[in-house]
C-alpha positions, 0 to 999 in steps of 0.5 A: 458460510453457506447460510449467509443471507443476502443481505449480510453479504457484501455486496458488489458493483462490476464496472468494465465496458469487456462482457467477457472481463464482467462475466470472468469477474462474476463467475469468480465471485459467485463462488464465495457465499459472503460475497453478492454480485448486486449489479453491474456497469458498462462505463462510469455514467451507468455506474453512477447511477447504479451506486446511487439505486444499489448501494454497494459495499465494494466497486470494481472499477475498470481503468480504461473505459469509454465516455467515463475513464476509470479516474473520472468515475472514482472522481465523481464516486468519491464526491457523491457517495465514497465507496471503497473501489478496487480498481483493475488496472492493464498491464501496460505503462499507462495502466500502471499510471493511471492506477496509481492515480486512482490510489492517489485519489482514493482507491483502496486497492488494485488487481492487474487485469488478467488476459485469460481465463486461466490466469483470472483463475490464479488471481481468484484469492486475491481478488476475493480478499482484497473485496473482503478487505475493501468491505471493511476498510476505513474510508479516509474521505479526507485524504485525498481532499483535504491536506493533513496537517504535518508538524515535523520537528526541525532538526536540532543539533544532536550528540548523535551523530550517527547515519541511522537506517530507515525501513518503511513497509506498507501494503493495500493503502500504502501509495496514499500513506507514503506521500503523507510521510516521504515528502515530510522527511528533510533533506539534510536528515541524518538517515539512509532509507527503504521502502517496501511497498506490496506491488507488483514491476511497473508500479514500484518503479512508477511510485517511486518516481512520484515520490520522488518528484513531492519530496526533499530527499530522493527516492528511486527504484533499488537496483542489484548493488545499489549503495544506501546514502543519506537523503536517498530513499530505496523502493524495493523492486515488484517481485523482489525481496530486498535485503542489505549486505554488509557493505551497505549495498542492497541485495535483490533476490527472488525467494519464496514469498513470505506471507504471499508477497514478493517484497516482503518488509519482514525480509528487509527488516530481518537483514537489516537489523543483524547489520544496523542493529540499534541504529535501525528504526522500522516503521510500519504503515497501513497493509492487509495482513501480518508482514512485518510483524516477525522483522519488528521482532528481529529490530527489536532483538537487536536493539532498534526502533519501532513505530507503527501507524495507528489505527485512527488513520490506518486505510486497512488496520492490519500490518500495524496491528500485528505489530502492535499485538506481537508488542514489537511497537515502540511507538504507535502515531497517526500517520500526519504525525509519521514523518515527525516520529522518524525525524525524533527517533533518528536524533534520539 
């Protein structure tokens, strides 16, 4: 990669009022050849401007910044000239907050600000594919903006009667996606439901409670015991692997990660399918990377169901395709017609 000219590298803006945060960042990045550090920012009214004369591919933006926070600035870079920004967030409660806010309005992804040296060093692969990731990422403009339109199907009377078991899994662009799908799910729908989104303690618990706060049925963060009900969506807890037993209760444990992620969706699908078998239906979102793709296999094996979101509408088209390329989908929908496939596929 060493012969890339500069002008195929992709190209990045730092934004952080830290020099110390600026020089870690670039440091790093300075060691990928395909990557090119363009400029950098001290706060949000700079940053601006510096959009504006450098073009950048991907931004780095920092949460917490003076003059112009880190939501304030995604604003005004999403109306005057979208670039996919990665955000990094504190390590604190109002850290998580506010990035998850940020996901909201349209960030692609986050990093949790390290607090040394040393620990950036640990990140160096994450930050670098998640800026590779960004580059290449589907600017969804009208996500944020402009309310998709939804056409989910009332609930008819069924000769299935039966509870069915709901997995969600999502990655980078999954905050965004699952409040196109949560919300839409009725109250009264005739499923228990998982979710299982890539990242980190803090954020799963904080999600959830923003899920649940837009959305008919009830979501929480899953705890060691916790028993699957209909009408109540479980998020698997940050740094956890969430798996069911055959009491319907959820089991928690701190396993390899698979993929590199800790909860993986594969791990969730894989148990479950041996306990629900055709009364599973697993739906993959938006995500870098192939989790998924081996647990759709195991649904499949044992006779459940499989939507994937299709690429039209996917942030980063990564989990879903593997799905699709393993042929484990069933179903391939744009993710405003998500909610609609899992109230059809429950009633089926």
């Amino acid at each position: 990669m060493s012969d890339i000219n500069s002008d195929k590298k992709i190209k990045i803006l730092i934004v952080d009022d830290s020099a110390l945060m600026r020089r870690m960042i670039i440091d790093i990045l300075n060691t990928e050849p395909g990557i090119n550090v363009v400029g950098i920012a001290i706060n949000g009214k700079m940053a601006l401007t510096q959009i504006e004369k450098l073009n950048p591919d991907v931004i780095t933006l920092d949460v917490e910044m003076p003059f112009m926070n880190g939501l304030e600035t995604l604003r005004e870079i999403r109306r005057i000239k979208p670039t996919p920004t990665i955000m990094l967030s504190s390590l604190t409660k109002a850290g998580a907050e506010v990035t998850l806010q940020a996901l909201e309005l349209g960030a692609v992804d986050f990093i949790q600000k390290p607090q040394t040296e040393l620990e950036f060093q640990k990140i160096k692969t994450e930050l670098i594919s998640k800026i590779m990731a960004a580059a290449g990422a589907k600017q969804l403009k009208t996500m944020p903006a402009q309310k998709m339109i939804h056409d989910v199907v009332p609930i008819k009377a069924s000769r299935n009667n039966r509870i069915k078991t709901v997995i969600i899994g999502s990655s980078t662009g999954g905050p965004q996606a699952l409040k196109e799908v949560v919300p839409y799910l009725p109250a009264d729908l005739h499923a228990q439901i998982l979710l299982v989104q890539h990242m980190p303690p803090k954020f799963t618990d904080m999600l959830a409670q923003r899920l649940d706060k837009i959305s008919q049925i009830n979501v929480r963060e899953a705890k060691e015991g916790d028993a699957l009900e209909r009408g109540l969506a479980l998020m698997a807890p940050g740094n956890f692997h969430m798996t069911v037993d055959s009491n319907n209760r959820i089991k928690l444990n701190q396993e390899p990660q698979v993929w590199g992620v800790r909860p993986s969706v594969d791990i969730t699908l894989a148990s479950a399918a041996k306990i629900y078998k055709n009364d599973l239906i697993s739906v993959i979102l938006t995500g870098m990377g192939h989790d998924g793709s081996k647990g759709t296999g195991v649904v499949r094996q044992f006779g459940g169901y499989s939507i994937a979101e299709d690429k039209s509408t996917c942030l980063i088209y990564g989990m879903p395709k593997s799905v699709i390329d393993a042929g484990n989908a069933d179903e391939i929908v744009p993710l405003h017609k998500i909610a609609n496939a899992i109230v059809n596929a429950v009633y089926k």
